[in-house]
N, CA, C and O atoms as a CHARMM CRD file, in Angstrom:
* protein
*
  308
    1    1 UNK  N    -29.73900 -96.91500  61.54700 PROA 1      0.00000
    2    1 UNK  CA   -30.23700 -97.50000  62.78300 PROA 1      0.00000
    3    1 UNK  C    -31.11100 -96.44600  63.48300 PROA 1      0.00000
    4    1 UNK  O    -30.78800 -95.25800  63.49900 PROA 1      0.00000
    5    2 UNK  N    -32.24400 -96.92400  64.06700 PROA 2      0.00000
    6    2 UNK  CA   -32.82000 -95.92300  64.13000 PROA 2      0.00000
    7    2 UNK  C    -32.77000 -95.67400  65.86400 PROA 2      0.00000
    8    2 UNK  O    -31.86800 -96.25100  66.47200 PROA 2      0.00000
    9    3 UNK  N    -33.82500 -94.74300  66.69800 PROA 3      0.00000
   10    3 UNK  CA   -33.15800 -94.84900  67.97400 PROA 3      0.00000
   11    3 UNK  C    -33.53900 -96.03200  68.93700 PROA 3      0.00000
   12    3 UNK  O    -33.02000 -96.25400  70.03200 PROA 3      0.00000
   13    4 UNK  N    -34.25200 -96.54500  68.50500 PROA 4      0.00000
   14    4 UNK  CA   -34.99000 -97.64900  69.50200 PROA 4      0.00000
   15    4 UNK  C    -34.04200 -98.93600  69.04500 PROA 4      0.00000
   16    4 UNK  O    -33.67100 -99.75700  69.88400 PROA 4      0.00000
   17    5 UNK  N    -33.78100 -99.01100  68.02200 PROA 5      0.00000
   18    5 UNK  CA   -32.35800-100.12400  68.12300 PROA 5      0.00000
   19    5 UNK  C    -31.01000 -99.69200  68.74600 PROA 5      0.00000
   20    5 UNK  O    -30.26400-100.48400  69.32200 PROA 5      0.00000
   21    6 UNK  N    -30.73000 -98.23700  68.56900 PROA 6      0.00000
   22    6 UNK  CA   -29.87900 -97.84500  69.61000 PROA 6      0.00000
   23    6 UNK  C    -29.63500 -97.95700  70.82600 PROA 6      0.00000
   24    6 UNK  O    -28.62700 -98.24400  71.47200 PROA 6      0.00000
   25    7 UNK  N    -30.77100 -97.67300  71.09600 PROA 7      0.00000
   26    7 UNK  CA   -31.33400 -98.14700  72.88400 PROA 7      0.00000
   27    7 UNK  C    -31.04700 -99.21100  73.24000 PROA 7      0.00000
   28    7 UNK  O    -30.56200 -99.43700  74.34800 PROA 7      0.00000
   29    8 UNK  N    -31.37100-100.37300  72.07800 PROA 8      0.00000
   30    8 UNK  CA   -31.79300-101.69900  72.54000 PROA 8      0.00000
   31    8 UNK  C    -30.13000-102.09100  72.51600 PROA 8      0.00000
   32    8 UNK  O    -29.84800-103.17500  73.02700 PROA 8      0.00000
   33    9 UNK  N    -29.47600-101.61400  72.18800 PROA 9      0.00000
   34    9 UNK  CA   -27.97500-101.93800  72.01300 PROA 9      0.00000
   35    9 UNK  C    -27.58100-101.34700  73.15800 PROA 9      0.00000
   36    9 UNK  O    -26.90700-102.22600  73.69500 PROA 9      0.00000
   37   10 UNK  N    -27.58000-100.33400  73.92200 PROA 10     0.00000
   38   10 UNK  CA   -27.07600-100.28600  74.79300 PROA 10     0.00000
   39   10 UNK  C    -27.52700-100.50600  75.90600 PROA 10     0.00000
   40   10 UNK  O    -26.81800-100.43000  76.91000 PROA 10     0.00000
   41   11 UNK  N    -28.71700-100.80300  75.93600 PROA 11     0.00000
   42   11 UNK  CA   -29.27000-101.51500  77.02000 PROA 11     0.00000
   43   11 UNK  C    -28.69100-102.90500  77.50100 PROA 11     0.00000
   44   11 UNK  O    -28.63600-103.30800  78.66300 PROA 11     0.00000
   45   12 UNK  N    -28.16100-103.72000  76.04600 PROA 12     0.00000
   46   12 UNK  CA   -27.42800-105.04200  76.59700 PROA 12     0.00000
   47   12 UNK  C    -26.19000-105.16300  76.96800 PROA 12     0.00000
   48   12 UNK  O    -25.43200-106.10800  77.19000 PROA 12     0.00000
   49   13 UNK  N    -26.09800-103.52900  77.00600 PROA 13     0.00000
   50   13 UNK  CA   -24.36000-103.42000  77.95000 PROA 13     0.00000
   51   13 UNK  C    -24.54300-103.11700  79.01300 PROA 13     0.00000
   52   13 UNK  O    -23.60600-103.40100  79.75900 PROA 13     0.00000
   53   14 UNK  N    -25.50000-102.56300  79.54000 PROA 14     0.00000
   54   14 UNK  CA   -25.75000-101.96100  81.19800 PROA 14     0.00000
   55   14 UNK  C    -25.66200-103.49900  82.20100 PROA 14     0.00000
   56   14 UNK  O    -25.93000-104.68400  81.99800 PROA 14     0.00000
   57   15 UNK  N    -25.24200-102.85900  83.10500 PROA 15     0.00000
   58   15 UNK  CA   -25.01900-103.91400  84.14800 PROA 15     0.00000
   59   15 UNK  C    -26.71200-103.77800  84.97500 PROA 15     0.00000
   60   15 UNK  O    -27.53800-102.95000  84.59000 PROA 15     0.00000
   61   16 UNK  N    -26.98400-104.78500  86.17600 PROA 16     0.00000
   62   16 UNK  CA   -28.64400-104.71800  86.50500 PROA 16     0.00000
   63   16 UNK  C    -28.47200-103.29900  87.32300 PROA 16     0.00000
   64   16 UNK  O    -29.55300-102.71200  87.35400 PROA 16     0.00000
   65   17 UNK  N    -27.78500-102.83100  87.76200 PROA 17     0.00000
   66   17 UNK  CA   -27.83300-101.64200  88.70600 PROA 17     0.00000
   67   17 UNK  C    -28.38400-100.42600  87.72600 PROA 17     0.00000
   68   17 UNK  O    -29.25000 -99.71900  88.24100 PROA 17     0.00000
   69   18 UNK  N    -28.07600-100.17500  86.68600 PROA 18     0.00000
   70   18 UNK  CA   -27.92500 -99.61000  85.57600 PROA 18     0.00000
   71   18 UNK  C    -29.43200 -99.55000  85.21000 PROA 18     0.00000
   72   18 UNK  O    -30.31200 -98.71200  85.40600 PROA 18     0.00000
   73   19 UNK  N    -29.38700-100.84100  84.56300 PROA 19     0.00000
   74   19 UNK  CA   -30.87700-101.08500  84.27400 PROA 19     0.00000
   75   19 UNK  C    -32.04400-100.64400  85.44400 PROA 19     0.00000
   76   19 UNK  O    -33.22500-100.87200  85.18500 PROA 19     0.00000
   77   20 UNK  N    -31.74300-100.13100  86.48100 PROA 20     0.00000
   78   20 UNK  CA   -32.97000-100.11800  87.36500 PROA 20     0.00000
   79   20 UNK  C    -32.79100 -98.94600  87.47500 PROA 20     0.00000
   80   20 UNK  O    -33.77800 -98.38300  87.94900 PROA 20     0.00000
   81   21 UNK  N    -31.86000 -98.21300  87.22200 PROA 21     0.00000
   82   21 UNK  CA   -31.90900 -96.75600  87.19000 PROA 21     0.00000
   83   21 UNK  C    -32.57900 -96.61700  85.35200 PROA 21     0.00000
   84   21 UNK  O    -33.62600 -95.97800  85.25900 PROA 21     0.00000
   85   22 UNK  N    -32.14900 -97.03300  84.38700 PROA 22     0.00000
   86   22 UNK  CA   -32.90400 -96.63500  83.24300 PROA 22     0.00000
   87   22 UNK  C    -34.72100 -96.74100  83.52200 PROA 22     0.00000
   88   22 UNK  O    -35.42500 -95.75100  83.32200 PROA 22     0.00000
   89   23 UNK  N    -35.32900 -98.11800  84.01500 PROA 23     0.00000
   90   23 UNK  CA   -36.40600 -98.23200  84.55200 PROA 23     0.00000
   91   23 UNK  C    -36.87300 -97.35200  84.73300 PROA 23     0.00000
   92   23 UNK  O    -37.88400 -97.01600  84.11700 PROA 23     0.00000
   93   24 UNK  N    -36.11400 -96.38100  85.98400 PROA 24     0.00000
   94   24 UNK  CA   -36.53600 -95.51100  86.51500 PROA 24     0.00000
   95   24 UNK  C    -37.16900 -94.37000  86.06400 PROA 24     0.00000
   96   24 UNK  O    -38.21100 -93.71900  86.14200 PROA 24     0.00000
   97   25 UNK  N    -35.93700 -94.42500  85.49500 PROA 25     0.00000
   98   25 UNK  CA   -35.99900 -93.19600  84.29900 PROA 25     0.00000
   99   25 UNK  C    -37.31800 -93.33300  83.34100 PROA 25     0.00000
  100   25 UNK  O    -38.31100 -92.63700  83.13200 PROA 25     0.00000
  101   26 UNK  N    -37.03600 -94.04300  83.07100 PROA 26     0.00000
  102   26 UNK  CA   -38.50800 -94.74600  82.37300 PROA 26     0.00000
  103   26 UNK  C    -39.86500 -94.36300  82.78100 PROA 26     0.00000
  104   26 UNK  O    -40.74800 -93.90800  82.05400 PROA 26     0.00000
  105   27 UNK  N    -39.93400 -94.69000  84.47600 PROA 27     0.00000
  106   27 UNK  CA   -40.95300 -94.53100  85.19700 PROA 27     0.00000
  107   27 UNK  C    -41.74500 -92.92500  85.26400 PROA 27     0.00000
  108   27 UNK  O    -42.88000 -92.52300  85.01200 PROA 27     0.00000
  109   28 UNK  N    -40.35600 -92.23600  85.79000 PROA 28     0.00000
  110   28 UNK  CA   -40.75400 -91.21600  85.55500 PROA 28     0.00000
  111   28 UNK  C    -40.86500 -89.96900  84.14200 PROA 28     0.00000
  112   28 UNK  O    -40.99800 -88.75300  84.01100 PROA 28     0.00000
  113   29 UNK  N    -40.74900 -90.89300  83.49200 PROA 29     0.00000
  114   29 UNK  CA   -40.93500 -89.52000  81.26000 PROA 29     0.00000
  115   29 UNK  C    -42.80500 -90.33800  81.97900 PROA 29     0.00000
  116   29 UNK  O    -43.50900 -89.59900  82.66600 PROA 29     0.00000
  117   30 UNK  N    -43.26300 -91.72800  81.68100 PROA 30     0.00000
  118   30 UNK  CA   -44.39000 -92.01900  81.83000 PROA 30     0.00000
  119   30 UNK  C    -45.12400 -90.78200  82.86100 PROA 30     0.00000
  120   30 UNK  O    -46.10400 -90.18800  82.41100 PROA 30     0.00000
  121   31 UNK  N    -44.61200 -90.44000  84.22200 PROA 31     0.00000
  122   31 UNK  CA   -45.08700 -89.83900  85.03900 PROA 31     0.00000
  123   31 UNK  C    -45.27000 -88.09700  84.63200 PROA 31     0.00000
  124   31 UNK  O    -46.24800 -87.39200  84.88200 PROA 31     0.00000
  125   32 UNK  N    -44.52500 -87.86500  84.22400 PROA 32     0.00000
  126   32 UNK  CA   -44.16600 -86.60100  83.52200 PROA 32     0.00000
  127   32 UNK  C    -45.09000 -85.86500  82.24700 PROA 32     0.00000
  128   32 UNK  O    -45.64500 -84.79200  82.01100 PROA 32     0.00000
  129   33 UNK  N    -44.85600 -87.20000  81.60400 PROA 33     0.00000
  130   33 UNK  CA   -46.30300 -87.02500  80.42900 PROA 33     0.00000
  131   33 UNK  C    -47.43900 -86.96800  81.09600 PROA 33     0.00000
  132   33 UNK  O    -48.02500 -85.94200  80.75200 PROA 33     0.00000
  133   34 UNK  N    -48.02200 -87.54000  81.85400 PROA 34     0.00000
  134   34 UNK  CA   -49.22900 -87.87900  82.57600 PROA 34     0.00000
  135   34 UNK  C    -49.51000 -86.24400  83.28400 PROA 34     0.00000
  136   34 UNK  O    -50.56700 -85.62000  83.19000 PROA 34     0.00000
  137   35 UNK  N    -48.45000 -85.85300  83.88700 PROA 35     0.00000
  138   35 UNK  CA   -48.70800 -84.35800  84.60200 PROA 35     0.00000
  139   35 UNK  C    -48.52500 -83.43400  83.42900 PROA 35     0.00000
  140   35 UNK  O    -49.28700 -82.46900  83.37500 PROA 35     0.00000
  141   36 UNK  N    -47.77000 -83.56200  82.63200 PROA 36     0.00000
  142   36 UNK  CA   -48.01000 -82.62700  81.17100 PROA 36     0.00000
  143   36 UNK  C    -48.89400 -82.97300  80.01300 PROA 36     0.00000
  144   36 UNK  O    -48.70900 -82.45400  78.91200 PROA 36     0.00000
  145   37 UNK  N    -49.79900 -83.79000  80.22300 PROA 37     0.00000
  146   37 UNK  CA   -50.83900 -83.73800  79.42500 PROA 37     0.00000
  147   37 UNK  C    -51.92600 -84.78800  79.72500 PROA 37     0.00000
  148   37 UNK  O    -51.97200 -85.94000  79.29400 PROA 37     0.00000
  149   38 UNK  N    -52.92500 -84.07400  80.67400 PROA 38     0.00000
  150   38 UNK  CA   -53.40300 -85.00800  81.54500 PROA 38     0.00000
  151   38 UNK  C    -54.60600 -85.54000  80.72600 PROA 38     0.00000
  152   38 UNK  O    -55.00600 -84.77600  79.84800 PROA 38     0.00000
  153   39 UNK  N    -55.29100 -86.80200  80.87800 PROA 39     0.00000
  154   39 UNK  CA   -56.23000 -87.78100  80.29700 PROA 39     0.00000
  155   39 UNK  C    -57.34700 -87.28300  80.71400 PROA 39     0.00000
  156   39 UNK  O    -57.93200 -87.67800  81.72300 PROA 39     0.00000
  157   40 UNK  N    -57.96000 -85.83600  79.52800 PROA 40     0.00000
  158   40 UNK  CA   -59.28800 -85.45700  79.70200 PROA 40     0.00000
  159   40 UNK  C    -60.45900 -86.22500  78.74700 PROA 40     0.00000
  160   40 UNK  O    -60.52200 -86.66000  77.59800 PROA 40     0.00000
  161   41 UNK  N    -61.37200 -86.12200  79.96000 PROA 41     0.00000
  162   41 UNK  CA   -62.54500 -87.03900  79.56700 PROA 41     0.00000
  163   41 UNK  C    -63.31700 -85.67700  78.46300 PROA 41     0.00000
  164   41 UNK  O    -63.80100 -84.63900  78.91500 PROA 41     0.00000
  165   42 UNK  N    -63.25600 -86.02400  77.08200 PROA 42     0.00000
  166   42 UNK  CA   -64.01400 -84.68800  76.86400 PROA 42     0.00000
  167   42 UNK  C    -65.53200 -84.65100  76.59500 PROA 42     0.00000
  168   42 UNK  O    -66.18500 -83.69000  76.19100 PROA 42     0.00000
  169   43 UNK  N    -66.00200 -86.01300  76.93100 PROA 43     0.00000
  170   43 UNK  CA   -67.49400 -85.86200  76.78500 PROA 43     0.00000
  171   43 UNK  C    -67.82800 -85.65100  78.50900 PROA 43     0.00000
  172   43 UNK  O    -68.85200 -85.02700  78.78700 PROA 43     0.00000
  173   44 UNK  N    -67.24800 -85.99900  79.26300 PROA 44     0.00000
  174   44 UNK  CA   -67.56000 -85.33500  80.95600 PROA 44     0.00000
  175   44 UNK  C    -67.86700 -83.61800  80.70500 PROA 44     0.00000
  176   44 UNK  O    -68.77500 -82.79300  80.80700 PROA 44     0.00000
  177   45 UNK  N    -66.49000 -83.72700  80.32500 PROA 45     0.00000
  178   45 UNK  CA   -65.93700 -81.51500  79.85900 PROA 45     0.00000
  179   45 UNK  C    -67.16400 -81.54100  79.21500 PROA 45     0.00000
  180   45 UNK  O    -67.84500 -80.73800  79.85200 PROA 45     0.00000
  181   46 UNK  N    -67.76100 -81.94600  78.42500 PROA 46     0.00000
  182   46 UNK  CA   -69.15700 -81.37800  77.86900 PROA 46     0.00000
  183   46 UNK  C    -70.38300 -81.64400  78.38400 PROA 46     0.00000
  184   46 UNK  O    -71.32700 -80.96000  77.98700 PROA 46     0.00000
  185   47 UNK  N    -70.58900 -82.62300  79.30500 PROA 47     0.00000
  186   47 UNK  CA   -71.69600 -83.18300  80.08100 PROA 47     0.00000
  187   47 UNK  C    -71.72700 -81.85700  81.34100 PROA 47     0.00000
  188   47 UNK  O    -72.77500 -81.25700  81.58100 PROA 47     0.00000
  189   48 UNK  N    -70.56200 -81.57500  81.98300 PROA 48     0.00000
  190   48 UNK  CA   -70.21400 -80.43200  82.99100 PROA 48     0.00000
  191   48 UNK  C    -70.33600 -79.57800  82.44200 PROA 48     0.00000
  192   48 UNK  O    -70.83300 -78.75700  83.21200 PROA 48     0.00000
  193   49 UNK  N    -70.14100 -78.96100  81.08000 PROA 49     0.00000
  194   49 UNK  CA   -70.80000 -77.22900  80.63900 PROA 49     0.00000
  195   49 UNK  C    -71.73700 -77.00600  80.26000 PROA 49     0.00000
  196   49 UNK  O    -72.22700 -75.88200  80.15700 PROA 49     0.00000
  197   50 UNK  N    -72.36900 -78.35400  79.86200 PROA 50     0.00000
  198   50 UNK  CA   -73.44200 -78.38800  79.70600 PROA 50     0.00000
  199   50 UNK  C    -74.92600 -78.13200  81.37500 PROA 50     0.00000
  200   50 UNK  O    -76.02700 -77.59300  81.49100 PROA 50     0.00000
  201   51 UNK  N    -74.19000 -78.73300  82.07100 PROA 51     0.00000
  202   51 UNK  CA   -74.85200 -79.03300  83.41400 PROA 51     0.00000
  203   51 UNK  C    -74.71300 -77.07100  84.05700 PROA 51     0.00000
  204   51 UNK  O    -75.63900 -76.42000  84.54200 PROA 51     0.00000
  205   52 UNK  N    -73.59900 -76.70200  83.87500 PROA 52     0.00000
  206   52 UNK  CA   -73.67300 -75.24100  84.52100 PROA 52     0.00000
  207   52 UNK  C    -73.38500 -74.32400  83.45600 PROA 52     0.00000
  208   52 UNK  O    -72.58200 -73.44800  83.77700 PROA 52     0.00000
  209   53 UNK  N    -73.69500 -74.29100  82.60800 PROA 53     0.00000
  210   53 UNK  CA   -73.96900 -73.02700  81.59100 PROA 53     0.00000
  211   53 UNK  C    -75.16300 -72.28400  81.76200 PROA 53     0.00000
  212   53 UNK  O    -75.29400 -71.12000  81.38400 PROA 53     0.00000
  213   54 UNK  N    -76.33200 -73.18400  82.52700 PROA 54     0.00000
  214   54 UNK  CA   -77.69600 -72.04300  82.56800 PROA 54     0.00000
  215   54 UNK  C    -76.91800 -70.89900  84.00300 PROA 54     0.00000
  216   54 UNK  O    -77.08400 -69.68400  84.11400 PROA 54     0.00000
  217   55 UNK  N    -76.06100 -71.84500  84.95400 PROA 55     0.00000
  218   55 UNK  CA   -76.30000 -71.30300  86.46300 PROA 55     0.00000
  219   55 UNK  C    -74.88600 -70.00500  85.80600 PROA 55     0.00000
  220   55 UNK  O    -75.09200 -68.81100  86.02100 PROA 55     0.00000
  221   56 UNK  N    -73.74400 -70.38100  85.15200 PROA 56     0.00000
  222   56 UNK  CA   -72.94100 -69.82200  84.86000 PROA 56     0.00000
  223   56 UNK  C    -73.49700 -68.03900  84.12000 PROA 56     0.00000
  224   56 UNK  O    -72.91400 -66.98800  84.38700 PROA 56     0.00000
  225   57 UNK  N    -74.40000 -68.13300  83.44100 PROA 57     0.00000
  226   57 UNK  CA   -75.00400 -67.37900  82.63500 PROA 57     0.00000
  227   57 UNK  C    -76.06200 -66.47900  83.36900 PROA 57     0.00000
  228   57 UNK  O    -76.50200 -65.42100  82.92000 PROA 57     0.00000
  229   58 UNK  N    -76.40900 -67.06600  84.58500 PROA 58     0.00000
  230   58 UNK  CA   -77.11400 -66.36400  85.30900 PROA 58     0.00000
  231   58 UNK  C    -76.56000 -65.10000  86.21200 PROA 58     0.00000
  232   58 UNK  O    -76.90800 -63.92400  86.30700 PROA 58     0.00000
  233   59 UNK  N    -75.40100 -66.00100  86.90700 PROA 59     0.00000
  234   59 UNK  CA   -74.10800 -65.46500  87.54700 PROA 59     0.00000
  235   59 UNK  C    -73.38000 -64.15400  86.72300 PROA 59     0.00000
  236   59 UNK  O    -73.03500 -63.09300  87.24300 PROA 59     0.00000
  237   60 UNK  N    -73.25900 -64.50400  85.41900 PROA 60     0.00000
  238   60 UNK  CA   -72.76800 -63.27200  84.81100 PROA 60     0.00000
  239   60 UNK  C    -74.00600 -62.38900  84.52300 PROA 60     0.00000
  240   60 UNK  O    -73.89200 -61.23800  84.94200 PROA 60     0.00000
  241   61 UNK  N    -74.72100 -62.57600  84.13500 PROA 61     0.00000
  242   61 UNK  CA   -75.71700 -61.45400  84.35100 PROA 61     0.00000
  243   61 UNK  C    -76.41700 -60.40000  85.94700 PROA 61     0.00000
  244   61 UNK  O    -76.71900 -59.22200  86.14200 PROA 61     0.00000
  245   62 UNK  N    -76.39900 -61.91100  86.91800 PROA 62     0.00000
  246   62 UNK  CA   -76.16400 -60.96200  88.10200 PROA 62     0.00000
  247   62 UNK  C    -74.73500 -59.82200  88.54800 PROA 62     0.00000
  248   62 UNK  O    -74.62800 -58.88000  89.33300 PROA 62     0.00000
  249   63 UNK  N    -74.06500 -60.31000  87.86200 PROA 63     0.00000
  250   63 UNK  CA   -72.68000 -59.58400  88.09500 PROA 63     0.00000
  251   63 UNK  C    -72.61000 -58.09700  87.00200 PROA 63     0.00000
  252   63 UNK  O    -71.94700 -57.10100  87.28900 PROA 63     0.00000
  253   64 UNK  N    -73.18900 -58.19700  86.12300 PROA 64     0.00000
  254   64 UNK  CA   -73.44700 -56.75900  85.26300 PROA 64     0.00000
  255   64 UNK  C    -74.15500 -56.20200  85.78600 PROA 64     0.00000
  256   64 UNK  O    -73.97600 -54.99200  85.93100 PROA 64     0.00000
  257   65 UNK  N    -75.25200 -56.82500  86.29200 PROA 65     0.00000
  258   65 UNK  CA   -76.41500 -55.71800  86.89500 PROA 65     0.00000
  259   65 UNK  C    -76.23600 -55.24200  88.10100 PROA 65     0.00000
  260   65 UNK  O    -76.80300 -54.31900  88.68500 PROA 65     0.00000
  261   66 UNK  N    -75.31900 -56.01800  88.45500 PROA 66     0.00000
  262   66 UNK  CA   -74.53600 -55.34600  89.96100 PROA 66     0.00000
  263   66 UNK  C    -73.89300 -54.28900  89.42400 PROA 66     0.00000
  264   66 UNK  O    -74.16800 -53.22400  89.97800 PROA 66     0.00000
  265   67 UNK  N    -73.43400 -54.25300  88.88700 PROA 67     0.00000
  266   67 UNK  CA   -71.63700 -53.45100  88.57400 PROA 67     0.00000
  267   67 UNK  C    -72.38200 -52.27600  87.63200 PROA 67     0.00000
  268   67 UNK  O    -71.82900 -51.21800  87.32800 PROA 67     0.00000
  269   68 UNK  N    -73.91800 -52.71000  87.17300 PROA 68     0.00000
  270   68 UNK  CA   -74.44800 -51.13700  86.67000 PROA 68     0.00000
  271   68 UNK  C    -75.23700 -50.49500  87.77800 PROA 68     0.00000
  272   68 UNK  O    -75.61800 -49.33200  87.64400 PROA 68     0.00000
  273   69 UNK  N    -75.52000 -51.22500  88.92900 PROA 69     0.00000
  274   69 UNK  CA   -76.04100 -50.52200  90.16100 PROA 69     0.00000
  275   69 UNK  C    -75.36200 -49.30700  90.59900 PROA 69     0.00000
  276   69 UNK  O    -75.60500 -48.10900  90.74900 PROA 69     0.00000
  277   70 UNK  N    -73.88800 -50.58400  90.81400 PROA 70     0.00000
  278   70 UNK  CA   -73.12700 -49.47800  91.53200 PROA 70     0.00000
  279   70 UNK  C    -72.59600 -48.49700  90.95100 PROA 70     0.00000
  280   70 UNK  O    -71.93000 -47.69300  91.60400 PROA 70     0.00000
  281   71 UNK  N    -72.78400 -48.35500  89.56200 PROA 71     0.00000
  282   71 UNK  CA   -72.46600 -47.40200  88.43200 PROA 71     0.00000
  283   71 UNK  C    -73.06300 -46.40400  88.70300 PROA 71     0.00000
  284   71 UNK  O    -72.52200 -45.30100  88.77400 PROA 71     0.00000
  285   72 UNK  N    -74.43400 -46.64900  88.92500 PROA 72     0.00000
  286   72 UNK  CA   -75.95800 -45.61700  89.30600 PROA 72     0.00000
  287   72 UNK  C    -75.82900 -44.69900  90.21900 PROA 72     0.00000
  288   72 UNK  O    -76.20100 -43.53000  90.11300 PROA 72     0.00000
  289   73 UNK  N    -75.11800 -45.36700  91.45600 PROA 73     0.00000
  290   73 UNK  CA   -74.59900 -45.48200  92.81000 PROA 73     0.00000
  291   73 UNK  C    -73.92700 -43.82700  92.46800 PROA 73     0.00000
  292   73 UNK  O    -74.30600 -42.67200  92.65800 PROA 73     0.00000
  293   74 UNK  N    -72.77800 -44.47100  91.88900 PROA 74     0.00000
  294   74 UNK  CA   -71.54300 -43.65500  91.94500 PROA 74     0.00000
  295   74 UNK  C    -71.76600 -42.14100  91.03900 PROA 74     0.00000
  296   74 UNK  O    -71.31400 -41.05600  91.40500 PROA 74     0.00000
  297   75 UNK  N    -72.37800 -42.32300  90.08700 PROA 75     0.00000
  298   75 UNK  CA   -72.80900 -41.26200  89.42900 PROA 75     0.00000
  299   75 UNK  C    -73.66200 -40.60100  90.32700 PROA 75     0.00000
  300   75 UNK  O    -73.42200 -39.39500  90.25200 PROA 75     0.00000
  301   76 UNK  N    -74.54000 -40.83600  91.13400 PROA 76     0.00000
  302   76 UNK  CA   -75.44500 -40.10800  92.30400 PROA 76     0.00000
  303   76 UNK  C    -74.81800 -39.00600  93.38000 PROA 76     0.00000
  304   76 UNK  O    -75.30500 -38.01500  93.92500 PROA 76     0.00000
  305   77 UNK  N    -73.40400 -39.69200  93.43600 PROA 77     0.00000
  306   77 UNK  CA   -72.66900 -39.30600  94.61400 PROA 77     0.00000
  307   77 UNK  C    -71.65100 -37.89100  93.95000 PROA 77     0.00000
  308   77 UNK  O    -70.87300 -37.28900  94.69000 PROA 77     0.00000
């Protein structure tokens, strides 16, 4: 027997109080999955790195040439 006939067997012993707490239970594994493995769009994820990879790439290059300024800087001093 496998577990989903198990289930289904003891599900027709629960009284309705029972059953609305299993529901529940129910409700929230659905809710749970949803926050542990959320429904990514992955052609968006690629439409969006695509859209800021020039500005992203710019950003890191302003940020080296900063950080060798102040390199310049510091060796001066």
């Amino acid at each position: 027997m496998n577990a989903k006939e198990q289930i289904n067997q003891q599900l027709n012993q629960l009284n309705e109080e029972q059953l609305n707490q299993v529901a529940d239970f129910i409700t929230f594994l659905k809710f749970r999955e949803k926050l542990i493995k959320p429904n990514l769009n992955t052609e968006k994820l690629a439409q969006l790195y695509q859209e800021f990879a020039e500005e992203d790439r710019q950003l890191a290059e302003e940020g080296i040439n900063e950080s060798a300024d102040l390199l310049t800087q510091e060796e001066r001093l």
